[in-house]
C-alpha positions as CSV (number, residue, x, y, z in Angstrom):
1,X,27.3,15.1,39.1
2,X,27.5,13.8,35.6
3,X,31.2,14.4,34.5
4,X,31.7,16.1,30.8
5,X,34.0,14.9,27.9
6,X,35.5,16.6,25.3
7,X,38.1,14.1,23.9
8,X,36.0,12.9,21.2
9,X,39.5,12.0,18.9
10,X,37.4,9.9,16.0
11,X,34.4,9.6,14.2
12,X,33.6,6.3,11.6
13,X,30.2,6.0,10.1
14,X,28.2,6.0,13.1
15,X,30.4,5.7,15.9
16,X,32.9,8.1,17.4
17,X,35.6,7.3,20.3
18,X,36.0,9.4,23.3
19,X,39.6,9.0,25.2
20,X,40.3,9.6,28.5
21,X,37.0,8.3,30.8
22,X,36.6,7.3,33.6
23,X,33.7,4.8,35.5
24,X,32.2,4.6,32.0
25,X,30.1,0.9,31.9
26,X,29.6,-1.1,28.6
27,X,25.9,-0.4,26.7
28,X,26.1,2.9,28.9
29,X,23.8,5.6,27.6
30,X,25.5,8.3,26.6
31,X,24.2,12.3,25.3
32,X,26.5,14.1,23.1
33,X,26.3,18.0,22.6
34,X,27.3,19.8,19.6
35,X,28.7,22.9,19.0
36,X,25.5,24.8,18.1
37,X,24.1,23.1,21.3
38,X,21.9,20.0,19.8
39,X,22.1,17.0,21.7
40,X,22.1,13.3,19.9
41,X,21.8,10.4,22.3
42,X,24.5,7.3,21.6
43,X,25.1,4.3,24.2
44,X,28.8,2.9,24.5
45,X,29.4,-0.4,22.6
46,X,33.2,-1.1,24.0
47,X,35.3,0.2,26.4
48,X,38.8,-0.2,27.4
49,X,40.8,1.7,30.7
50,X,40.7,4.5,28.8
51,X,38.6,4.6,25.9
52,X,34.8,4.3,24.9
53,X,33.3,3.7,21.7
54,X,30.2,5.4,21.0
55,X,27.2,4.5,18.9
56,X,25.3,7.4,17.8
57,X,21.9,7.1,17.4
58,X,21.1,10.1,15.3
59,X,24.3,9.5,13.3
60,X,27.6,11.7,13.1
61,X,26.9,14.1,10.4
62,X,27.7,17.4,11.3
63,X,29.9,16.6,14.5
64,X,33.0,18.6,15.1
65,X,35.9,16.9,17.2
66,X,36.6,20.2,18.6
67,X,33.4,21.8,20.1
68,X,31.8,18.2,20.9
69,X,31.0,17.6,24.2
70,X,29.7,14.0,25.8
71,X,27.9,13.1,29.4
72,X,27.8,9.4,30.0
73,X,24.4,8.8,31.6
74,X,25.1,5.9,34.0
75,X,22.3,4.0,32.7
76,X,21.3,2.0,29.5
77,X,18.6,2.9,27.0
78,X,15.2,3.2,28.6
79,X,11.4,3.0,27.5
80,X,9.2,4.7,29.5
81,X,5.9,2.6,30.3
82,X,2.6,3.0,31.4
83,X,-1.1,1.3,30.5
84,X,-2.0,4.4,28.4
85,X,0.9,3.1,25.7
86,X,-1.8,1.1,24.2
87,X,-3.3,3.3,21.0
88,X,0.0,5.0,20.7
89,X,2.5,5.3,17.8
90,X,6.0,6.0,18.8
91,X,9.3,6.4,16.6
92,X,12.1,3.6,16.7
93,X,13.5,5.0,19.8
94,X,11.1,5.4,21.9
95,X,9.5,8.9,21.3
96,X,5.9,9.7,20.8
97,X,5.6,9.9,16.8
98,X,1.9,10.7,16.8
99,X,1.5,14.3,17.7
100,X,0.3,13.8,21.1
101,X,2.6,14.5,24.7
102,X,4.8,11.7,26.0
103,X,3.2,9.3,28.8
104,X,3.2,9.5,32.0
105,X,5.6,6.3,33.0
106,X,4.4,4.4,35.7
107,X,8.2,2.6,35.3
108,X,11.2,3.0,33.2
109,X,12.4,-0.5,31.9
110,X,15.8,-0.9,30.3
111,X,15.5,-2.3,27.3
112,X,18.3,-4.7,26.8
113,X,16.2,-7.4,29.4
114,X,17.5,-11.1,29.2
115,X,15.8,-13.5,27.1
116,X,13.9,-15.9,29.4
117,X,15.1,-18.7,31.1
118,X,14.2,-21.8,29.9
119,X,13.2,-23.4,33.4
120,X,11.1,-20.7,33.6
121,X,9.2,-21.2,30.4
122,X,5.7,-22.8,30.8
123,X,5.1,-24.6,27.3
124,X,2.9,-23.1,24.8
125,X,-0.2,-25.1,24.3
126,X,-3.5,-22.3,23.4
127,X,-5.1,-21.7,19.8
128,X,-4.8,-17.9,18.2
129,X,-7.1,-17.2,15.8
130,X,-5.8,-15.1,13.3
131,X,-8.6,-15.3,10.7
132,X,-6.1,-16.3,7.5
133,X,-7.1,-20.1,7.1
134,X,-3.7,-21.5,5.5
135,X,-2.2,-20.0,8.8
136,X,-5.1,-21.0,11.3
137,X,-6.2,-24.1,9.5
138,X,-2.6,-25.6,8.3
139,X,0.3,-23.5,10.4
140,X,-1.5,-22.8,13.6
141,X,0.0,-20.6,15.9
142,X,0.0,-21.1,19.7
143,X,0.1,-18.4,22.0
144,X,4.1,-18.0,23.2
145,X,5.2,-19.4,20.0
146,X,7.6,-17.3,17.6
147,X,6.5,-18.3,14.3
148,X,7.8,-15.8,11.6
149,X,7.1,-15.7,8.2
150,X,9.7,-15.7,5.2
151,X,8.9,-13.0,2.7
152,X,10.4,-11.6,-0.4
153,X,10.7,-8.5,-2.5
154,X,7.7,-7.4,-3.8
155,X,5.3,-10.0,-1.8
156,X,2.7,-8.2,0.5
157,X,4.0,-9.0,3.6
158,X,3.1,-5.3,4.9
159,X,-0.6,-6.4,4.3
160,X,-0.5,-9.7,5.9
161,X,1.5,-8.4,9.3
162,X,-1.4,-5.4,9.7
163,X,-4.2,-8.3,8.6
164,X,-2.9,-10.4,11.3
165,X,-2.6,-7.2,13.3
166,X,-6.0,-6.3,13.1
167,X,-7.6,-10.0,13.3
168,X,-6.0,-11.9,16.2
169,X,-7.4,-13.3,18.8
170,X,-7.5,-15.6,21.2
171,X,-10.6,-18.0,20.6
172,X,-13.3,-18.3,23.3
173,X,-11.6,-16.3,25.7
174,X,-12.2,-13.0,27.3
175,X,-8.7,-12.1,28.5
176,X,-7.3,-8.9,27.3
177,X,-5.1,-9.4,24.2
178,X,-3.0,-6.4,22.8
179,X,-0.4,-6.1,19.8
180,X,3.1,-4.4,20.1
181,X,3.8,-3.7,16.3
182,X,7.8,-3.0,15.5
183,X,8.4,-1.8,11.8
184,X,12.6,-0.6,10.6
185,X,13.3,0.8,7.9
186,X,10.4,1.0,6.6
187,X,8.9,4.1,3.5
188,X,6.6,7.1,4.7
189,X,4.3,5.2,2.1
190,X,4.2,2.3,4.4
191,X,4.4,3.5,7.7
192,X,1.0,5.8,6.8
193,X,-0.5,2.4,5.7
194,X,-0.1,0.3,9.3
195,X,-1.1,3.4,10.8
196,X,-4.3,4.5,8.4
197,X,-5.0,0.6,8.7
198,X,-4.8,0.3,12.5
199,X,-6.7,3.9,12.8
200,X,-9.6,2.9,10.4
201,X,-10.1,-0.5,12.0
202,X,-9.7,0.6,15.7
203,X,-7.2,-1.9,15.8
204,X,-5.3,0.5,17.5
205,X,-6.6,1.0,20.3
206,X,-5.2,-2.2,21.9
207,X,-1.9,-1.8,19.9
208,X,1.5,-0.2,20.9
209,X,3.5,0.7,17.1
210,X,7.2,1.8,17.1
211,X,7.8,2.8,13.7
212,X,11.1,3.3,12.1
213,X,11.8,5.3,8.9
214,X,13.8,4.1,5.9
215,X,15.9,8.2,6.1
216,X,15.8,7.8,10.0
217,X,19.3,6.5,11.4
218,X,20.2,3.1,10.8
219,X,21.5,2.3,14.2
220,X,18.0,3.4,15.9
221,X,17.0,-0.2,14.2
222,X,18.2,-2.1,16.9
223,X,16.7,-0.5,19.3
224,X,13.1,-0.5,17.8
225,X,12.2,-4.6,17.9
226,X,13.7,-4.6,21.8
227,X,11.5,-1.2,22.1
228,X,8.4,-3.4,21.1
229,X,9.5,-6.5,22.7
230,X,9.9,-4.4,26.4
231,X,6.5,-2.4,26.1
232,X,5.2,-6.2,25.5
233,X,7.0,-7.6,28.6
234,X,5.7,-4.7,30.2
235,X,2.1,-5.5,29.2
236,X,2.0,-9.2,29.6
237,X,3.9,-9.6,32.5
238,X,2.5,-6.7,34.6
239,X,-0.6,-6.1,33.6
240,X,-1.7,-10.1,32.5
241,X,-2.1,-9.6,29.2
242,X,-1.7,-11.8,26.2
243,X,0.5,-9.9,23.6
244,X,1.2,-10.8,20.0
245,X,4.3,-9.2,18.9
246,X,5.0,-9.0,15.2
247,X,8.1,-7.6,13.8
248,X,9.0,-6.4,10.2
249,X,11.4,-6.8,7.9
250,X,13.7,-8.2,10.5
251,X,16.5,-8.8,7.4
252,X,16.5,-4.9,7.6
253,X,17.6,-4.4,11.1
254,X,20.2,-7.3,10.4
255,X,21.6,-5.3,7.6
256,X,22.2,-2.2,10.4
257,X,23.7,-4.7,12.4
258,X,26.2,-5.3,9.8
259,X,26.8,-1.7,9.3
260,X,27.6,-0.8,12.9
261,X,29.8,-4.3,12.4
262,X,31.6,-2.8,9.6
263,X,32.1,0.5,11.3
264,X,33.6,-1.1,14.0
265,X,36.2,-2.9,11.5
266,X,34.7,-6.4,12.9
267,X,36.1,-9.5,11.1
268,X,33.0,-10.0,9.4
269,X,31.4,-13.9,8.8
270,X,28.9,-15.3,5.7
271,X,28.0,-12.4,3.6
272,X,29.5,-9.8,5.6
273,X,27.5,-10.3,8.9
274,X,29.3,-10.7,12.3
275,X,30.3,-14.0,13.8
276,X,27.7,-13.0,16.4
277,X,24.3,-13.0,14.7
278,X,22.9,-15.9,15.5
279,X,23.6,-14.7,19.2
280,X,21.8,-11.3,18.3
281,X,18.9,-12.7,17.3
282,X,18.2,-14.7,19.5
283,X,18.6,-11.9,22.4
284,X,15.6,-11.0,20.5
285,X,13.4,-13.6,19.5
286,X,14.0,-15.6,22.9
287,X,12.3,-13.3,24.7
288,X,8.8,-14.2,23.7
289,X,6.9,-16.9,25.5
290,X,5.1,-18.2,28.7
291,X,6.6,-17.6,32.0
292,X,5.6,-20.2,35.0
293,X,3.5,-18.9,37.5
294,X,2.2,-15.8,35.0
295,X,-0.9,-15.3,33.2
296,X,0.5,-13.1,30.3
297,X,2.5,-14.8,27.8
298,X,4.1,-13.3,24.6
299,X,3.9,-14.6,21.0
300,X,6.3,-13.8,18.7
301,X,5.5,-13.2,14.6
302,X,9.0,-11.4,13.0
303,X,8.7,-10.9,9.6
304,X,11.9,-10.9,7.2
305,X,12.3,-11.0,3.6
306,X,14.9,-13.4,2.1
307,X,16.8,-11.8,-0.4
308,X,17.2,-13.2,-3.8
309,X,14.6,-15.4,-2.7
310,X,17.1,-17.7,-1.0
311,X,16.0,-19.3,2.1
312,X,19.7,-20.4,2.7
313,X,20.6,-16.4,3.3
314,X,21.9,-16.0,7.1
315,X,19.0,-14.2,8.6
316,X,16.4,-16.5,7.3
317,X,19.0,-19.8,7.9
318,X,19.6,-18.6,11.5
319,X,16.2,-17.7,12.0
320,X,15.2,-21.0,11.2
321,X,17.7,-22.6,13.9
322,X,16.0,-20.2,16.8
323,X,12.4,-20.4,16.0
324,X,9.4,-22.9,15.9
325,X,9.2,-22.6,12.3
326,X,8.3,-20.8,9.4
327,X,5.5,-19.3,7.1
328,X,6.8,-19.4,3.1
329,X,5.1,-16.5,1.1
330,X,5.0,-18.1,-2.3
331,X,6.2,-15.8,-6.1
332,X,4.3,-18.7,-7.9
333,X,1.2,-18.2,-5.9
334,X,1.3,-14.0,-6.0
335,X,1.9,-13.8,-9.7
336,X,-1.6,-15.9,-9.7
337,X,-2.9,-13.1,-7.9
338,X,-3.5,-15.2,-4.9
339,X,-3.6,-13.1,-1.5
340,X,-2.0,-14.1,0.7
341,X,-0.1,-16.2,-1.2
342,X,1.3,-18.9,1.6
343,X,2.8,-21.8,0.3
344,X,1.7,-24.0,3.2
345,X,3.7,-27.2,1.7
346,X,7.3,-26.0,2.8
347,X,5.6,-24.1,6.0
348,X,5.6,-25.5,9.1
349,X,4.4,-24.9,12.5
350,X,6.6,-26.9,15.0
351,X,4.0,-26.2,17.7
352,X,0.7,-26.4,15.9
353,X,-0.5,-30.1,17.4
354,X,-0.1,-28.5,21.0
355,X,-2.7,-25.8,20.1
356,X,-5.4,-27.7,17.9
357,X,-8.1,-30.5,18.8
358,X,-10.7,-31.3,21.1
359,X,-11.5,-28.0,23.4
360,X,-8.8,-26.2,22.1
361,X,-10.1,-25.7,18.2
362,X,-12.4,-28.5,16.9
363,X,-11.7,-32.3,17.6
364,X,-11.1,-32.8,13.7
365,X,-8.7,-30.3,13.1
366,X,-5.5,-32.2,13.3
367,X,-7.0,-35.0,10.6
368,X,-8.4,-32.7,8.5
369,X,-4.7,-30.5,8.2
370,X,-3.4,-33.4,7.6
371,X,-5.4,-34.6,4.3
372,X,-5.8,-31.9,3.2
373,X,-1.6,-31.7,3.6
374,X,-1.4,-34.8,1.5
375,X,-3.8,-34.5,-1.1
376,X,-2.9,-30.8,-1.8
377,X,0.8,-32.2,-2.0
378,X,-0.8,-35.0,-4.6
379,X,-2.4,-32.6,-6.6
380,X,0.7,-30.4,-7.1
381,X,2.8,-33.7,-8.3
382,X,-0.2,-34.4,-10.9
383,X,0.4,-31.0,-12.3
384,X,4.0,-30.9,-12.9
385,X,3.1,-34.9,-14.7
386,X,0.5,-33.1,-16.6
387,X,2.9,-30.7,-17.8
388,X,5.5,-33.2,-19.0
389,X,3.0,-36.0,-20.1
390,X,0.2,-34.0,-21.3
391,X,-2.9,-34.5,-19.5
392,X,-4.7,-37.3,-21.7
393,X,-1.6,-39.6,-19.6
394,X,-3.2,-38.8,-16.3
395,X,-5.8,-40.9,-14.7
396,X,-9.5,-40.2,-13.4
397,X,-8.1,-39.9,-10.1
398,X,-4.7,-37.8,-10.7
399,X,-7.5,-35.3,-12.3
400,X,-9.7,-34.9,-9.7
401,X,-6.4,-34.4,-7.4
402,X,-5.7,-31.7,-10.0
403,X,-9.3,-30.2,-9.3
404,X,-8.7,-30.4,-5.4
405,X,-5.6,-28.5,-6.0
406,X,-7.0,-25.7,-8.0
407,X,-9.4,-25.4,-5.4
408,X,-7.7,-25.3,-2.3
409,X,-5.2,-23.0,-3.9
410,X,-8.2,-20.5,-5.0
411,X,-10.7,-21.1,-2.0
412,X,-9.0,-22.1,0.7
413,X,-5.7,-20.2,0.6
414,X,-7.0,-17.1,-1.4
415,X,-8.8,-14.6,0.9
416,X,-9.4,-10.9,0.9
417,X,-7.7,-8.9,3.4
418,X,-10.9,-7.7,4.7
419,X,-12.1,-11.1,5.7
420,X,-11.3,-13.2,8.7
421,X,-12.5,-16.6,9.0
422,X,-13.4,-18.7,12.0
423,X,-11.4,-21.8,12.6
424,X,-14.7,-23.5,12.2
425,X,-15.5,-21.9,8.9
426,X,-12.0,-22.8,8.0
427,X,-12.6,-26.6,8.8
428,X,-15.7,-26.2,7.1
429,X,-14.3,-25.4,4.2
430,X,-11.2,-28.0,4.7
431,X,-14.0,-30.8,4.4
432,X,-16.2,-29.1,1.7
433,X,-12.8,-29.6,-0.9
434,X,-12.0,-32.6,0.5
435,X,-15.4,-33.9,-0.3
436,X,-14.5,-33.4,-4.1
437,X,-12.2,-36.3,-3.4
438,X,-14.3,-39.9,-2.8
439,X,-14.4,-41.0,1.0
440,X,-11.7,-43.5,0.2
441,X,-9.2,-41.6,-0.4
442,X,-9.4,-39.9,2.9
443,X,-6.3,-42.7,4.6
444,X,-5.4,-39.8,6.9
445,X,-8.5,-39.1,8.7
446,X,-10.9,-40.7,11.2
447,X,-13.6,-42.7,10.1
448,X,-15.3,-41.5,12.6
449,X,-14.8,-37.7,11.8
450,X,-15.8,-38.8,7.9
451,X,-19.1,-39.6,9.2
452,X,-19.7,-36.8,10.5
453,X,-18.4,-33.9,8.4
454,X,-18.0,-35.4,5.0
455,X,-21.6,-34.8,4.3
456,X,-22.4,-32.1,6.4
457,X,-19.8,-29.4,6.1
458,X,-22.4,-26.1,5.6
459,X,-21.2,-24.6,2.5
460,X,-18.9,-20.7,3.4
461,X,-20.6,-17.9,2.8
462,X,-19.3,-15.7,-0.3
463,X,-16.6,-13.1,0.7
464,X,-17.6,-9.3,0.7
């Protein structure tokens, strides 16, 4: 028998304290009933002999310390998950969002699970094609990597997540691949997007979306990317499939983390965060990967936007520090009305030489992302010379650099969002730009793998 409280004593921002419990358990989920008999669901965030502090999920507006009443649970927060989650759209806590009933759980799975083990974690080493060439051809991911991608105001990161959304794969394979989407704090506007998108494209029918509002309550943000990361555990590692996780704008659940921080009169650290964010998210992105002995495997793609377009904030630093590297959105490259404008000279993908190359994605790949690396890199420094020296100072060969650079910035980076390219029309089109270059200035690849492509790379169709 569930006992009742009603020595709620205190109410800050979202959190209230109840006095006088008894066999109450930290991250205990908790439901509190109001005096015109609504209930709002909370979980306890500290607890002393005596006392419990509450997290409210649904927020504290409109609570009376008088007529509240609160039933501790016993257990923590729960998803409910079955095989039929896949084509659903559910809010950030957990509840069906699209109209139709709730699922029929074939288990309940708490959704605070450990990040894994690192003994247990089987290294990541296979190509997934996500159809956007300066990520495929020059940043590749591998599947049970966590690669996320640094973002700003006013960049289209909301196109590129549901792009990558709708496009990946995993290349030559038949095994069954989903998507578990997580969006907080998001607008109506954009919520209606990722789902008309997913919708129109079928994409999902082998996705999973938690979607959390911009009005909805701030602390149900950090539940939604462990909502998305548990239905993926669920489907990799009990049903064997290969799940691509992508979170966005994980600097938005950060900033709820602060405000539950700040509610809690927390000693706060750089900019106002707590001391313990680093530890936070990492409870989070450590939980994607490859597991020994499993066939499913997690990859992680969180998306944050760094504000003031500082990649020294917190949640991008500490980001950095926990993941295998980074995707830069570029201002310079969006106000050329290049999509999707990825600076691919400051991105990096720690893990991409594990999951490119012979059998894997072609046996040039790793030669040709590497000249093309350095001559893009070239071709940026003869610009800003042109610009101080004039271009009548530059040389034949500092111009045609210059023409590389144009051209890898408007045909190899630009792409519509409607277009996905193979890794081998990618490469293709690597070696088609690199052949405005002569043969040798092409130090960083094969001669071997010259002979072959330099001349023969089949020109790329026109985009629709």
């Amino acid at each position: 028998m569930l006992k009742e409280y009603r020595t709620v004593t205190q109410i800050s921002g979202p959190l209230l304290v109840v006095e006088k419990i008894n066999d109450v358990k930290y991250d205990e989920l908790c439901e509190i009933q109001l005096g015109d008999g609504s209930l709002r669901r909370g979980r306890v965030l500290e607890i002393s002999e005596t006392m419990a502090l509450v997290q409210v999920y649904e927020g504290t507006s409109g609570i009376d310390l008088n007529d509240t009443k609160v039933k501790f649970l016993g257990r923590g927060l729960e998803l409910s998950v079955s095989r039929d989650m896949l084509g659903r759209v559910f809010d950030g806590a957990g509840r069906p969002k699209d109209g139709a009933p709730p699922i029929i759980p074939e288990k309940k799975l708490d959704i605070n699970a450990s990040p894994l083990n690192p003994t247990a974690r089987d290294y990541p080493v296979e190509f997934i094609e996500t159809g956007i060439s300066a990520i495929d051809g020059m940043n590749t991911i591998v599947r049970g990597q966590k690669l996320p991608i640094f973002s700003a105001s006013g960049l289209p990161h909301p196109k590129i997540a549901a792009q990558v959304a709708r496009q990946a794969r995993l290349l030559g394979e038949k095994e069954r691949f989903a998507v578990c989407f997580g969006a907080m704090g998001i607008t109506f506007e954009e919520a209606n997007f990722f789902i008309t998108d997913f919708e129109q494209t079928g994409a999902i029918e082998r996705a999973v979306l938690f979607v959390n509002l911009s009005d909805d309550p701030a602390v149900e943000r950090l539940a939604t990317p462990r909502m998305a990361l548990t239905a993926a555990e669920y489907l990799a590692f009990d049903l064997d499939m290969h799940v691509l996780v992508i979170l966005t704008d994980m600097t938005v659940y950060c900033e709820a983390l602060r405000e539950v921080s700040a509610s809690r009169k927390e000693i706060p650290g750089r900019r106002g965060y707590p001391g313990y964010l680093y530890t936070d998210l990492a409870t989070v992105y450590e939980r994607a990967g490859r597991v020994k002995g499993k066939t499913g495997s997690i990859t992680m793609l969180p998306i944050l936007s760094m504000p003031e377009d500082d990649k020294t904030h917190p949640v991008p630093d500490l980001t950095g520090y926990i993941t295998e590297g980074q995707v830069m959105l570029s201002r310079e490259l969006h106000r050329k009305g290049i999509y999707p404008p990825i600076d691919v000279l400051p991105s990096l993908s720690r893990l991409k030489d594990k999951g490119i190359g012979k059998d894997k994605t072609r046996e040039d790949h790793a030669d040709v992302l590497n000249q093309l690396f350095a001559c893009y890199a070239r071709g940026r420094e003869a610009k800003e010379l042109a610009v101080i020296l004039g271009e009548a100072a530059l040389s034949e060969m500092d111009r045609l650099y210059i023409k590389f650079a144009d051209g890898f910035e408007d045909q190899f980076i630009r792409q519509s969002e409607t277009t996905r390219r193979t890794i081998y029309q990618t490469l293709d089109l690597g070696w088609k730009l690199l052949s405005i270059l002569p043969k040798e200035e092409l130090k960083r690849v094969h001669t071997k793998y010259i002979e072959k492509y330099y001349d023969n790379a089949p020109e790329t169709p026109p985009e629709p």
